[in-house]
N, C-alpha and C positions, 0 to 999 in steps of 0.2 A: 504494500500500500504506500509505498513512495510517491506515487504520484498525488494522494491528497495533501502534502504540504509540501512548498517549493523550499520550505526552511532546511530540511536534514540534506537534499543534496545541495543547497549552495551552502551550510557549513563545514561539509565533509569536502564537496569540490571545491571548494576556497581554503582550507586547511591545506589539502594536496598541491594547489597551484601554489600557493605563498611561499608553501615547501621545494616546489621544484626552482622555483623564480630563487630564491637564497642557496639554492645549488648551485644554481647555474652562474650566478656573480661570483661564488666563492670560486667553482673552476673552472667558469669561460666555454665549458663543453657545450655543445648545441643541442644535446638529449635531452637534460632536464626543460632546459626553454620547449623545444618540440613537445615535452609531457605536459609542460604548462599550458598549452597552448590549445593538445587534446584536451587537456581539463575542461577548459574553459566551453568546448566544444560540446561536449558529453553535458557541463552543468545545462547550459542551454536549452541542449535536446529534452534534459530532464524536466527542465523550470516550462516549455514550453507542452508539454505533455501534461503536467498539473493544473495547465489553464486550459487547456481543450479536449483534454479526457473526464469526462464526469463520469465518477464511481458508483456503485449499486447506492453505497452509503450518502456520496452525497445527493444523486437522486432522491434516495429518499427523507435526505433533510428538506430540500426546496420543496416537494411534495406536501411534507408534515407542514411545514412556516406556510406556503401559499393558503394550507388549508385553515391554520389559526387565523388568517389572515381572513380569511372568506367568513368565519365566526365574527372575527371582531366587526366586517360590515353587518353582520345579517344578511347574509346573501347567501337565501338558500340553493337558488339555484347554481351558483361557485361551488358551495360545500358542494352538493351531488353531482358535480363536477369528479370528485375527488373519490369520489364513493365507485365498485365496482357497479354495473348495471346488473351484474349476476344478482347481491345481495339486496334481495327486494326486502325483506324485514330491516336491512340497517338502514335504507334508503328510506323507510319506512317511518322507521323511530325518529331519524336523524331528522325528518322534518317535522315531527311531529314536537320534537324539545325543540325546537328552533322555533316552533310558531307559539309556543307555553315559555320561550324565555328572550328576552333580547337586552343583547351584550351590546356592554355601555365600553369597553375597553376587555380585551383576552390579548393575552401572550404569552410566549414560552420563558418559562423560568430556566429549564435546563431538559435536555433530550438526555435522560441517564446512557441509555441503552440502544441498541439497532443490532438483532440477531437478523442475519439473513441465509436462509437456503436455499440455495442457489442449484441442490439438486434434487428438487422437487420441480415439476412441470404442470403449472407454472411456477417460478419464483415464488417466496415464499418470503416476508418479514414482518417480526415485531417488533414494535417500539415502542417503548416505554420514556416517558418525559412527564413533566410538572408543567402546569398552566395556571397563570393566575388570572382572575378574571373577576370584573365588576358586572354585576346581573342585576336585571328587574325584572321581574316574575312576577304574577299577577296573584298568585298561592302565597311567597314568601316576602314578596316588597322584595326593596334593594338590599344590596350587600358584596362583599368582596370572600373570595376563597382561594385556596391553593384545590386545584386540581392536578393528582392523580391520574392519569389517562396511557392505557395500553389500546394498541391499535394494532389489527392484524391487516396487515397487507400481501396485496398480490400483482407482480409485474402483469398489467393486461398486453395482448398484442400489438398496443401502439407505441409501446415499450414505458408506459408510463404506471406506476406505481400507486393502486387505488386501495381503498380501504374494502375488508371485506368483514370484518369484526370491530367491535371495541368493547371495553367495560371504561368505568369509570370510579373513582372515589371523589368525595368533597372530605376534606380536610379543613 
């Protein structure tokens, strides 16, 4: 998973090159410069693959954020965006708390978690994260909560990452 941070190969290929670069002043050889020089090559290929390969995991971070994101408008039809069209009971429920609650502000606290199986056909992941959110609810009045939230998902065939489960806690 090198590729989700561009930080470990340009410290590891900056380490290397700085190293070869002080070789090469101490003995004038033309090796170490030519290694520096591959370095510098390879850091690039790498830095440049970080930016335009997108990972299972971070697809399914922009998935999970686009979808807090469709909560915090009230847009239900965004959220069933997000939802498989297979899972008619969550597509179900999901609008049915959505029309029983409307969020004044939601966001992620923290994504703990991202299991993905990848050999299961289709894909397969869960994610587990904290959401904090201000609600008014017509049953409970206003208020603010940590949520709780595991979400099962599944790669559909337009390669994009829907939900096909969830549970919830309020904390």
């Amino acid at each position: 998973m090198i590729t989700e941070n561009p930080l470990l190969p340009l410290l590891i290929g900056g380490g290397f090159c700085v190293a070869c670069v002080t070789l090469w002043i101490m003995s004038r050889h033309w090796l170490p410069l030519a290694l520096a020089g591959l370095s510098i090559l390879i850091i690039a290929i790498l830095v440049g693959l970080s930016i335009f390969i997108e990972t299972p995991r971070e697809q399914l971070t922009r998935s999970v954020n686009q979808l807090a994101m469709a909560v915090q408008r009230n847009d239900v039809k965004a959220l069933l965006e997000h939802v498989s069209p297979n899972a008619l009971e969550i597509r179900q429920a999901a609008e049915r708390e959505m029309q029983d609650t409307k969020f004044i502000h939601c966001w992620i606290a923290k994504i703990h978690e991202i299991q993905i199986d990848e050999t299961k056909s289709p894909p397969q992941a869960r994610v587990n994260l904290a959401l904090i959110a201000d609600v008014e609810q017509s049953v409970h009045g206003t208020g603010r909560g940590r949520v709780q939230l595991w979400l099962d998902m599944q790669k559909e065939p337009d390669g994009e990452w829907r939900v096909t489960g969830y549970r919830y806690t309020i904390q």
